[in-house]
GULOVO-628153 format. One record per residue (C-alpha): x, y, z; residue number from 1. Coordinates in steps of 0.2 Angstrom, whole numbers, always signed. Example, Ala and Ser with C-alpha at 12.3 -4.5 7.8 and 13.67 -1.06 7.14 Angstrom:
BEGIN
     X     Y     Z   i
   +62   -22   +39   1
   +68    -5   +36   2
END
This chain:
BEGIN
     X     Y     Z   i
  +142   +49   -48   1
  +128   +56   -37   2
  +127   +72   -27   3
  +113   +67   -15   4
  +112   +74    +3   5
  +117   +59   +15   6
  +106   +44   +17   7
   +98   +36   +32   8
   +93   +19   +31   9
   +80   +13   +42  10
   +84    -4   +38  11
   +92   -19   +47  12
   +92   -29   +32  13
  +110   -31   +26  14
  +104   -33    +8  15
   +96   -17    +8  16
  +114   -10   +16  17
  +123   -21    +3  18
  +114   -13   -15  19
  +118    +5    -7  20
  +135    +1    -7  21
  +134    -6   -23  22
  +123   +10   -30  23
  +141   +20   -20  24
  +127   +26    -8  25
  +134   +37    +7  26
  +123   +31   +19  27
  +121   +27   +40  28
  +109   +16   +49  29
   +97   +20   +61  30
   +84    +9   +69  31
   +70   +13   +77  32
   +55    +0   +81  33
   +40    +2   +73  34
   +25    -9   +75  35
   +23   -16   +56  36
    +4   -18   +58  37
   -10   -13   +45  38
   -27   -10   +40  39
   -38   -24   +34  40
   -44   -24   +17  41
   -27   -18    +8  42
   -22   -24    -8  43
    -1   -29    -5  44
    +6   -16   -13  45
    -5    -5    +0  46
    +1   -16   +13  47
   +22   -12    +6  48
   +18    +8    +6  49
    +7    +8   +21  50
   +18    +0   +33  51
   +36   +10   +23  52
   +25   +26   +25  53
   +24   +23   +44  54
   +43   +16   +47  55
   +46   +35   +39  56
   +36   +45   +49  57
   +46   +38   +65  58
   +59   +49   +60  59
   +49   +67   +55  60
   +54   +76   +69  61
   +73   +71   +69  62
   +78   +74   +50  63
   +76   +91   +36  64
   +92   +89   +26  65
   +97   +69   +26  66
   +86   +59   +16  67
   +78   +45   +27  68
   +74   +29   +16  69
   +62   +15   +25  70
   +56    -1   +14  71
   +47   -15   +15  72
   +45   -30    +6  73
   +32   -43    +5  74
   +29   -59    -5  75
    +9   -62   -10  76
    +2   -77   -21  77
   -15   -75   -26  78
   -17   -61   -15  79
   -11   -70    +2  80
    +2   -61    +9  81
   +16   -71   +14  82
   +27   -61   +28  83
   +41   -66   +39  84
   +41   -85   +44  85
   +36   -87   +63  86
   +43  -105   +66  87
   +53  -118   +54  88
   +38  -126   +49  89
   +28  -109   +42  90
   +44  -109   +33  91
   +42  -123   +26  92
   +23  -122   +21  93
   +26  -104   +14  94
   +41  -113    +2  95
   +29  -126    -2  96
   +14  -115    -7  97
   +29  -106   -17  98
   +36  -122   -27  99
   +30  -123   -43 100
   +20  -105   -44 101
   +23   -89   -49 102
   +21   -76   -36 103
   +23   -58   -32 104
   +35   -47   -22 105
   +31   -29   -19 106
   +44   -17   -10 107
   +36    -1    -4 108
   +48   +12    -1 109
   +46   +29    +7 110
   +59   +45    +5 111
   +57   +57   +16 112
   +67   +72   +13 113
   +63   +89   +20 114
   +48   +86   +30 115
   +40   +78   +13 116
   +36   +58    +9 117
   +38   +54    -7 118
   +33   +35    -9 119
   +34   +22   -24 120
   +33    +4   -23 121
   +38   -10   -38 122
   +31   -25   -43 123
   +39   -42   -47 124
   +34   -60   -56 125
   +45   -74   -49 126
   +41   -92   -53 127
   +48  -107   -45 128
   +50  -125   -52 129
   +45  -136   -41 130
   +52  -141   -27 131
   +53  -156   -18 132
   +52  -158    +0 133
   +68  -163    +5 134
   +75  -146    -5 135
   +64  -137    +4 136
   +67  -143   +20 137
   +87  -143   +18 138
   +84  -125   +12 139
   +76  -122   +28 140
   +88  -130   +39 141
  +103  -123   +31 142
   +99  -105   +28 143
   +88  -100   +43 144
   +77   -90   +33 145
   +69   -81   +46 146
   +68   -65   +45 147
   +64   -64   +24 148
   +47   -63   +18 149
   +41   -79   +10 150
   +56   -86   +20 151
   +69   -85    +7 152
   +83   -75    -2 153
   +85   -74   -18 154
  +103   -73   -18 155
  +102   -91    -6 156
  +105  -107   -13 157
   +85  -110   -17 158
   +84   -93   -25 159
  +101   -99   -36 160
   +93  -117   -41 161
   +75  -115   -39 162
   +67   -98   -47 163
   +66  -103   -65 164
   +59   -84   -71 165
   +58   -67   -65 166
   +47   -54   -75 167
   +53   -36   -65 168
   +68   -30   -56 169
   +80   -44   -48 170
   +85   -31   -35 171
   +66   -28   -30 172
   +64   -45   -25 173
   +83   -45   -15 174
   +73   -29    -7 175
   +77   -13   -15 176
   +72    -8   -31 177
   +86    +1   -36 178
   +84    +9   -53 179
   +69   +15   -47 180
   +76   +23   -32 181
   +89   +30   -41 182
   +77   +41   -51 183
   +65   +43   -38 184
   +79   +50   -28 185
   +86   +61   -42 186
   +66   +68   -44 187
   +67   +73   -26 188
   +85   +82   -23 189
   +81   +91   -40 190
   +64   +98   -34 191
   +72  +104   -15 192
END
């Protein structure tokens, strides 16, 4: 249904690969390592664009005619930015500040097409019941949550029985916003 030039995703994240196959995306993947470091002082949708912005300029020199599409999510409560958990107890903590709470995740995303960054982020509400220890900790245990900021997935089992509502995009918090990208990318391809 879409006539855009050939994606590359800058992404590891097999959600992210898995909604561009669901959007009929024709995309390929190429990693390169970028330090995810930022300023002080940054509100977190700052942080999101800040560090998408600089996963894209990796590839400026490479790319004119694919689009290159870099993202990152974070998860923030009260303006404390929860990343990626570092051990299975920061997991746990992180869960446990989550339970009962609503919080925000924020997916900064960067296009950059023809030597130009075009950069949006999205916002979403997601509240949790409250969740007991043990859920947390079985959670935990089960589903290695490692590499997910606020150490879970929403398509995972505590995503599935402990989010109760989400004001926003469902596909924002699993990583990618996709309605928005899709008519971000159509603003782009139409004005090359």
């Amino acid at each position: 249904m879409n006539n855009f030039p050939s994606i590359i995703l800058a992404s590891k994240s097999p959600r992210r690969q898995e909604l561009l196959r669901l959007m009929d995306m024709d995309f390929r993947i190429v990693l390169k390592e970028v330090d995810e470091s930022y300023p002080s002082g940054l509100k977190p949708e700052e942080i999101a664009l800040y560090i998408a912005e600089k996963k894209a300029k990796a590839f400026d020199e490479l790319v004119n005619d694919e689009i290159v599409l870099t993202a990152d999510t974070i998860v923030s409560i009260n303006d404390h930015i929860l990343g990626k958990p570092e051990t299975r107890d920061h997991a746990i903590e992180m869960l446990s500040m989550l339970s009962g709470n609503t919080h925000q995740v924020i997916t900064g995303v960067c296009l950059l097409y023809q030597h130009h960054y075009h950069s949006f982020y999205d916002v979403s509400d997601v509240t949790f019941r409250h969740l007991s220890e043990a859920e947390i900790i079985n959670y935990v245990d089960k589903y290695q949550p490692m590499d997910k900021a606020g150490s879970y997935g929403i398509q995972e089992w505590v995503g599935l029985t402990g989010i109760v509502r989400i004001n926003g995009s469902y596909t924002n918090v699993v990583g990618l916003p996709t309605e928005r990208l899709y008519r971000e990318l159509l603003k782009i391809t139409k004005a090359s």
